[in-house]
C-alpha positions in Angstrom: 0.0 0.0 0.0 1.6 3.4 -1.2 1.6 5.6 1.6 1.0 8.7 -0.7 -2.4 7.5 -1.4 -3.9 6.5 1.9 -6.5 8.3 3.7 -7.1 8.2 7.1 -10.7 9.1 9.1 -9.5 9.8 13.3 -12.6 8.9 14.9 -12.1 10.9 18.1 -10.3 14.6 18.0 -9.0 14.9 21.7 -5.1 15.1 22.5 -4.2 11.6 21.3 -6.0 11.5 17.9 -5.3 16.0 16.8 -2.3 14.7 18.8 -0.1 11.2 18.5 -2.0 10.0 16.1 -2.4 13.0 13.7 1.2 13.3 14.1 2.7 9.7 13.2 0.3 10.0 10.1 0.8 13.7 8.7 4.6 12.2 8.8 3.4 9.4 6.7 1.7 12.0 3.9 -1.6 10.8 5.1 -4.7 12.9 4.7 -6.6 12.8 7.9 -10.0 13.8 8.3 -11.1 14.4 12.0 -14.4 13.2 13.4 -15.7 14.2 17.0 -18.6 14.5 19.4 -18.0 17.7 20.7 -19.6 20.3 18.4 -17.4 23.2 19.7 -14.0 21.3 18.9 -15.6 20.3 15.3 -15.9 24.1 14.6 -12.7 25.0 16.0 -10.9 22.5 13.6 -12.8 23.8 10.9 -12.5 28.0 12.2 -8.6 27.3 12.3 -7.7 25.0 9.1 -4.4 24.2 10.9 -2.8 23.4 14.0 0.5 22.7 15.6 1.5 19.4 17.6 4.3 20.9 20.0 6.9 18.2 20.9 7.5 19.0 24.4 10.9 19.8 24.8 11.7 20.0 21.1 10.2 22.8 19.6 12.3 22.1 16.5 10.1 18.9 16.0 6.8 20.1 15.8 4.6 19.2 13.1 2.7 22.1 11.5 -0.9 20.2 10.7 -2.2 22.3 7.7 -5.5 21.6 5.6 -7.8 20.2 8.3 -11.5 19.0 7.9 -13.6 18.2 10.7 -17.0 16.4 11.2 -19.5 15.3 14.0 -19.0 11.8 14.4 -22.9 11.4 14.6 -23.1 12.3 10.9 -23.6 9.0 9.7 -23.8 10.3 6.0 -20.5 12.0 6.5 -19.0 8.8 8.1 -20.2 7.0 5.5 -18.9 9.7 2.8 -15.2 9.4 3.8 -14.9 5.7 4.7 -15.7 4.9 1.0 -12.6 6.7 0.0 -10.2 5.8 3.2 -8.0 2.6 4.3 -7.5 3.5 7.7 -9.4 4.7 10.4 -8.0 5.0 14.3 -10.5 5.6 16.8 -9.3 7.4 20.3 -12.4 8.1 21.7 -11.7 6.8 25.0 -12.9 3.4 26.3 -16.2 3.7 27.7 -17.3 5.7 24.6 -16.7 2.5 21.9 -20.1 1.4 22.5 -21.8 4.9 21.1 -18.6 4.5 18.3 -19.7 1.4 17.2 -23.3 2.0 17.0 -21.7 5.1 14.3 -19.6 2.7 12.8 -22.6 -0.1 12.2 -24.6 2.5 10.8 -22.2 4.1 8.6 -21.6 0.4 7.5 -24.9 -0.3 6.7 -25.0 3.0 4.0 -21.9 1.7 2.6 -23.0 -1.9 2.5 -26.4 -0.8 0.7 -24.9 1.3 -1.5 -23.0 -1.3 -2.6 -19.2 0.6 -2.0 -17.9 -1.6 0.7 -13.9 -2.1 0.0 -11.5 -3.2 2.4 -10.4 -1.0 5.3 -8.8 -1.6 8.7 -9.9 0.3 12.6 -7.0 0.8 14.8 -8.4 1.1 18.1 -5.8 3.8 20.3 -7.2 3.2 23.5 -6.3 3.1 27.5 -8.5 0.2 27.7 -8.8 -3.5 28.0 -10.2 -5.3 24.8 -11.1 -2.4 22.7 -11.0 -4.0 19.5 -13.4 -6.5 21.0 -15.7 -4.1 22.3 -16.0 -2.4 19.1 -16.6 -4.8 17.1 -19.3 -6.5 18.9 -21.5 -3.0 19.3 -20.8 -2.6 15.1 -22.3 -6.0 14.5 -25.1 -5.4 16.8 -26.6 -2.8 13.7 -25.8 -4.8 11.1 -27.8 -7.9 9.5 -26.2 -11.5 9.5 -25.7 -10.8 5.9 -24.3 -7.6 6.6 -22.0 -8.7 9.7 -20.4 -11.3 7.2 -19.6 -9.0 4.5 -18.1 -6.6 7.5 -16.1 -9.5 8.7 -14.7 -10.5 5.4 -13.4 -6.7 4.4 -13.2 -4.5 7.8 -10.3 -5.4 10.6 -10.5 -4.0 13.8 -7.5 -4.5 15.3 -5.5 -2.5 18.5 -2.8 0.4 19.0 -1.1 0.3 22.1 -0.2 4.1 22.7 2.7 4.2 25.0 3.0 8.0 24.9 1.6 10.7 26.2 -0.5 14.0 25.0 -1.5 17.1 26.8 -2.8 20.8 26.8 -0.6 23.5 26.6 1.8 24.0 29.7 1.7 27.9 29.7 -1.7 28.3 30.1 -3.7 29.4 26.6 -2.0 29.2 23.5 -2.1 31.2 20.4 -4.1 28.7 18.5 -6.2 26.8 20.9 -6.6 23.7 18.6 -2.9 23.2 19.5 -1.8 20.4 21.0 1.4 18.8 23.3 2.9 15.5 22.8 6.0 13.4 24.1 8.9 13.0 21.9 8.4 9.2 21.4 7.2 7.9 17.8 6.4 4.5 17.8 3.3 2.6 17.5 3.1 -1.3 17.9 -0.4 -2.4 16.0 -1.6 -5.9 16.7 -0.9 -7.4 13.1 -3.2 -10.6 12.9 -6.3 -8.7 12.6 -5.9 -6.6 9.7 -7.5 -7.2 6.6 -5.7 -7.1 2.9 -2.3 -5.4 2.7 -0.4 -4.0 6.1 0.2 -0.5 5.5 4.1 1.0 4.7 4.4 3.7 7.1 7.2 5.1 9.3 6.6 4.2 13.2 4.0 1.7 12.8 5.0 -1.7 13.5 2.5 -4.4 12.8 3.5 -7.4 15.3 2.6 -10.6 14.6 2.9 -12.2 18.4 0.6 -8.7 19.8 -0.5 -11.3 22.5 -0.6 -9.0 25.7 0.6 -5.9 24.7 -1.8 -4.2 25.4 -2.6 -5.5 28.6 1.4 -5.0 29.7 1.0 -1.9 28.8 -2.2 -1.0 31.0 -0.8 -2.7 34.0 2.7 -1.2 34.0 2.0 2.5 32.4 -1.4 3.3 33.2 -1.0 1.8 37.0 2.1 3.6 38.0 1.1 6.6 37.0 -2.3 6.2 38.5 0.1 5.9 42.0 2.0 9.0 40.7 -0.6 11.3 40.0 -2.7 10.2 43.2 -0.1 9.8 46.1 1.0 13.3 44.1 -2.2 14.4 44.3 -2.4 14.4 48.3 0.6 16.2 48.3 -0.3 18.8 46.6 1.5 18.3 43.6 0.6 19.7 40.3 2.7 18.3 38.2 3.4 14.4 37.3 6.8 14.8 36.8 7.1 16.5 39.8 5.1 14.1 41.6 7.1 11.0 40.2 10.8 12.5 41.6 9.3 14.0 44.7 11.7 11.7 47.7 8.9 10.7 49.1 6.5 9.3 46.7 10.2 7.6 44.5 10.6 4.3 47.0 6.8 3.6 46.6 7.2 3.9 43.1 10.0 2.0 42.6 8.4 -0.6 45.0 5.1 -0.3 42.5 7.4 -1.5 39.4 8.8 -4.4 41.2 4.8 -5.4 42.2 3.8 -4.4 38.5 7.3 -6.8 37.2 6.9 -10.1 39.3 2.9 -10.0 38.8 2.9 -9.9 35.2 6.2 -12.0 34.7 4.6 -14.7 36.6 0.9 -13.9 36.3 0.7 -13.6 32.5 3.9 -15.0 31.8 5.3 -11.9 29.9 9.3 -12.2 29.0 11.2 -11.1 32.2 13.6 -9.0 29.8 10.3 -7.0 27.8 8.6 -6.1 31.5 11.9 -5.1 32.8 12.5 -2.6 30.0 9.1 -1.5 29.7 9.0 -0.7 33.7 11.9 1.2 33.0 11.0 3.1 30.0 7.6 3.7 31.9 9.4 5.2 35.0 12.0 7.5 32.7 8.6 8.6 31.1 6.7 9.9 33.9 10.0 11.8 35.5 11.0 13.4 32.5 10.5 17.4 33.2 10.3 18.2 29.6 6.7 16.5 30.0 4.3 18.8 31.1 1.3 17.4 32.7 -0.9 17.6 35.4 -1.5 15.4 37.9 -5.5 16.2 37.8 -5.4 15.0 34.4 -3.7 11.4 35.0 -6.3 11.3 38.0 -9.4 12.5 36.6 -12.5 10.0 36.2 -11.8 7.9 39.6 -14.7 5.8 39.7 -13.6 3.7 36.1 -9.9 3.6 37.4 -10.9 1.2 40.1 -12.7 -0.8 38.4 -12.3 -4.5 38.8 -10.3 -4.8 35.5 -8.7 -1.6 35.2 -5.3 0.1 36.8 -5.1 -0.5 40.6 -7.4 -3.6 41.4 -6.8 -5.7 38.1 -3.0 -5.4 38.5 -3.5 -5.6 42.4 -5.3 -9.1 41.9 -2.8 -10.4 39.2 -0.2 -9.9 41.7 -2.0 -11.8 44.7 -3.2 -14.6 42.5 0.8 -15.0 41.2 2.1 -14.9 44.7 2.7 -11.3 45.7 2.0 -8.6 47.8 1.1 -5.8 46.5 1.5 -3.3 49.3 2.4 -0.1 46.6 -0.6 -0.6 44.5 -2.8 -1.2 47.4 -1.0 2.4 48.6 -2.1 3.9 45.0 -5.3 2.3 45.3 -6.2 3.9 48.8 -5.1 7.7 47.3 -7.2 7.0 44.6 -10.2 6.3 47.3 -9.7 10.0 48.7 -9.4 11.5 45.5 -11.0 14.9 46.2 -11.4 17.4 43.4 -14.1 19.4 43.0 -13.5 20.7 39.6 -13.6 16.7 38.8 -17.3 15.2 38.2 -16.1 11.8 38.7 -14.2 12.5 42.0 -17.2 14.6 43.7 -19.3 11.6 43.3 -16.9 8.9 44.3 -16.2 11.2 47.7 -19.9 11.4 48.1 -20.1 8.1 47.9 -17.3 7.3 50.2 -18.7 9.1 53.3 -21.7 8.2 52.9 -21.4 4.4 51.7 -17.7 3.5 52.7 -14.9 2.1 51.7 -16.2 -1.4 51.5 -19.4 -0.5 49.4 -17.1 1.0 46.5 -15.0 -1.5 46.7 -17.8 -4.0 46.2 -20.1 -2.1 44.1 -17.5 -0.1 41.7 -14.4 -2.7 42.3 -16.6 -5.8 42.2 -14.4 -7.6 45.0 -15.9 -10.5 46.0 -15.3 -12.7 49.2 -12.7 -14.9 47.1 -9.2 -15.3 49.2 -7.5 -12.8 46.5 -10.6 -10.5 47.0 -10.4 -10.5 50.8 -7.1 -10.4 50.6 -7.2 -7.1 48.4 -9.1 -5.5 50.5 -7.7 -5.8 53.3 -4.6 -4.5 51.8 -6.2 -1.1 51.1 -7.3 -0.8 54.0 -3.9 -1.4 55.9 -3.0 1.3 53.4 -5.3 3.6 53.8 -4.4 3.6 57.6 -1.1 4.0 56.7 -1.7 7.0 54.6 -3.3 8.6 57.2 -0.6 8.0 60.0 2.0 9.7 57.4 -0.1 12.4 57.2 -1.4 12.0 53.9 -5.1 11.6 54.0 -5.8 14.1 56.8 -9.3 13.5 57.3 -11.3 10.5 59.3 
């Protein structure tokens, strides 16, 4: 596939897909055309016709996006309209918004299919999120026909990204052009290979791995957990920052406690290579202490209540480590912070603290976490709440 003729369609305009994904693409001489929800963001594309990526910390690798296009992702006609002409379409939507995707997608499909234009096309899912690909595809299939889910079977792959970087908003307050975005300087994208459908793309900083096996979920349990810990044990401190957060002396020791929690549980719980988890901890850690990222620790913390979910962050990688033999006293310590995350500018956060003194601990962890009275469960448990005593006799969580 010639690069110089592939269209893209970014299903979800927020700071990874403007941002990362925009980014590796435009790089690639891919047209993009952006698709949101948010009618303000649509127009703002459209108002500005350009934008710049930043590269935090490298200002003389910024990518200068020029000629951009921008549609509501509910305009199924639209949808429709530019899938007949693209090969590629990445979706960053955020997890708990594929559902609503895929009802777009389905019915987008459906125009396509009765028009009789259906080609073959691939959906990169770029998503903090466990089985996205999955998810998607079984909310698309659930508008279609059986006729219509086998020809979507035969010609569309949806397949998963596992974005190991990180986007942001600008860190000196408003910019000049406010559809300007921040990125890390870090250009790689693995894609899970065995899904795609017809001829893998030739594009720089893609690679299309054939053994994907749990990438993604390595990824979730090492990145996405220790930087939960960060930004909440950062967040009762009063930090603002994540990179300040992840160097401060106190919050370090628990950190680097975290990784060897987050290393042993996934070596021997999902029997990932000891050498891979060992670099990827590492890369993770140099990631979230690098100053020339610019983020804030209400960002990495935001949304509360799906972080400690049963699957997610804190209690999935909490319970992999317990049912492979450890004790995982670091993640129990994030998990707790995470408990007393109080920010009122946060939706999610005001209504997990209301919650919390009302209800209790044990009610979120039952009702939101989904612990059970299993031996892991129990044991879980009870390792938050050591933790969140502990937190409190440090001085941390100052309030009953």
């Amino acid at each position: 596939m010639n690069n110089l003729n592939i269209k893209a369609l970014i299903l979800g305009s927020g700071r990874i897909g403007r941002g990362f994904v925009t980014q590796l693409l435009f790089e690639n001489s891919v047209e993009c055309i952006h698709f949101d929800s948010n009618q303000e963001l649509v127009n703002l594309l459209n108002k500005c016709g350009r934008y710049t990526i930043h590269v935090m910390g490298y200002p003389e690798l910024d990518t200068h996006v020029t000629n951009v296009r921008a549609y509501l992702i509910n305009d199924v006609g639209r949808l429709a309209k530019e899938w007949s002409e693209a090969d590629l379409i990445f979706s960053a939507v955020g997890g708990k918004n594929l559902p609503s995707l895929g009802k777009n997608i389905g019915k987008a499909f459906k125009v396509l299919y009765d028009a009789g234009k259906v080609k073959k096309s691939n959906i990169i899912t770029c998503e903090n999120w466990v089985n996205p690909a999955d998810d998607l595809n079984r909310t698309t299939l659930e508008q279609l026909t059986e006729e219509g889910k086998k020809v979507f079977q035969n010609n569309v792959g949806i397949t998963e990204g596992v974005i190991l970087t990180t986007g942001t908003g600008s860190p000196d307050g408003i910019p000049d052009n406010p559809a300007d975005t921040w990125v890390q300087n870090f250009k790689y994208l693995p894609v899970d290979k065995s899904r795609i459908k017809g001829e893998i793309p030739r594009l720089k900083y893609f690679d299309f791995i054939d053994d994907f096996g749990n990438l993604l979920k390595q990824k979730l349990y090492t990145n996405n957990t220790s930087v939960a810990l960060v930004a909440y044990l950062g967040h009762l401190k009063g930090i603002k920052y994540v990179a300040d957060a992840a160097n401060h002396p106190d919050i370090v020791p628990i950190l680097e406690e975290a990784y060897r929690e987050i290393n042993d549980a996934l070596i021997k719980g999902m029997n990932i290579d000891e050498e891979s988890q060992c670099k990827f901890s590492i890369r993770a850690k140099n990631k979230y202490q690098d100053r020339n990222i610019i983020d804030l620790v209400t960002r990495i913390a935001r949304d509360p209540l799906r972080k400690l979910r049963k699957e997610d962050r804190l209690i999935g990688c909490g319970l992999i480590s317990i049912r492979s033999g450890g004790s995982p006293k670091a993640i129990a310590l994030a998990t707790a912070a995470a408990l007393y995350y109080d920010e009122p500018t946060d939706k999610g956060s005001v209504e997990l603290q209301k919650m919390r003194k009302e209800k209790g601990i044990d009610y979120i962890l039952a009702n939101i976490s989904e612990l059970t009275d299993s031996y892991e469960d129990k044991k879980l448990r009870q390792m938050i709440h050591e933790a969140v005593d502990k937190l409190k006799s440090k001085g941390w969580i100052k309030e009953g």
